[in-house]
N, C-alpha and C positions, 0 to 999 in steps of 0.2 A: 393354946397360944395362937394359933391361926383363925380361931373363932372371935378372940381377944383383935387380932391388928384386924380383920374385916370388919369389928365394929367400931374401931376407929376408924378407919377410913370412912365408911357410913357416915360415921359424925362430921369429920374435915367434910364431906361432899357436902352435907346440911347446913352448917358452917358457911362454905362458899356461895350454897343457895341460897340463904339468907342475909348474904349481904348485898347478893344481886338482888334482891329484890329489895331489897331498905334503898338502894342504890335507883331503880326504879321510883320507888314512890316519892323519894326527894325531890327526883329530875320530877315527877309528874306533877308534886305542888310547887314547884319552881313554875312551870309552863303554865297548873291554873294563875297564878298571879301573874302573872304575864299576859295571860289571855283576859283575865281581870281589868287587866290597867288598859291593853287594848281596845275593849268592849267600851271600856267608861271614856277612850279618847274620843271613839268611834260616835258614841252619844253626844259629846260635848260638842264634837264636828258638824253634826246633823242641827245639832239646836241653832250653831253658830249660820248654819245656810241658811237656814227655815228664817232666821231674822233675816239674814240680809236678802232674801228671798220675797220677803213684804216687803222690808226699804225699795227696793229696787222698786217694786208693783206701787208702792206709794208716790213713789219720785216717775216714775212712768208717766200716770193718771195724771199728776198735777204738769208734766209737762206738754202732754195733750191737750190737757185744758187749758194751759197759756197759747199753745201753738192757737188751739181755737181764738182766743182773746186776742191774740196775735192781726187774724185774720179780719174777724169781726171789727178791730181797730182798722185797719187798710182800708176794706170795704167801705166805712164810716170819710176817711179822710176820703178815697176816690170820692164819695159820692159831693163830700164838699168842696173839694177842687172842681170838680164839674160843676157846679154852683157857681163857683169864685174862680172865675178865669184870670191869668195874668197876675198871681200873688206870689209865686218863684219858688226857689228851694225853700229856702230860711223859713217861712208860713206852711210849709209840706210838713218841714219835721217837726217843728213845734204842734201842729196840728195833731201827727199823726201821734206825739209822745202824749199829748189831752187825750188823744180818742184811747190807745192803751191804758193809759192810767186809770178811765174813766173805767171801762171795762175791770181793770184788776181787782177794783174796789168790789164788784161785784159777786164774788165769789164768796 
């Protein structure tokens, strides 16, 4: 009889091991889908910089190169105010909005 309840207990002890561990592996494919759906944000995240990471470097370049155009237009009106002495404000900016424009076209 005592060889009888030591192999129950045996079993109950088997029993509670193995539901720790069904208990374990649930929790551990719970965490991979978890770590699944993290990985795949973590990607989406990186794709999402990576573009606005060129936008930016696109919108950068083209505003260097207006600053340049920018300049290249001044330049252009200085040199024809120096030309054209005595033509006041009103003939400066319209001047200077021709010499920009002219310039933008050329891009």
């Amino acid at each position: 009889m005592a060889e009888y309840h030591d192999r129950l207990q045996e079993v109950e002890r088997y029993k509670a091991k193995l539901k720790e561990n069904k208990q374990l592996v649930d929790e551990a494919r719970m965490n991979k889908g978890l770590l699944t759906q993290a990985l795949q944000l973590k990607d989406e995240t990186m794709e999402s910089l990576k573009r606005r990471n060129g936008e930016n470097l696109r919108l950068k370049k083209l505003l260097e190169a207006t600053k340049k155009q920018l300049e290249v237009a001044t330049l252009e009106v200085s040199k024809k105010l120096a030309l054209k002495k005595g033509n006041g404000w009103p003939s400066l900016i319209v001047m200077m909005m021709g010499a920009f424009f002219e310039n933008t076209t050329k891009i």
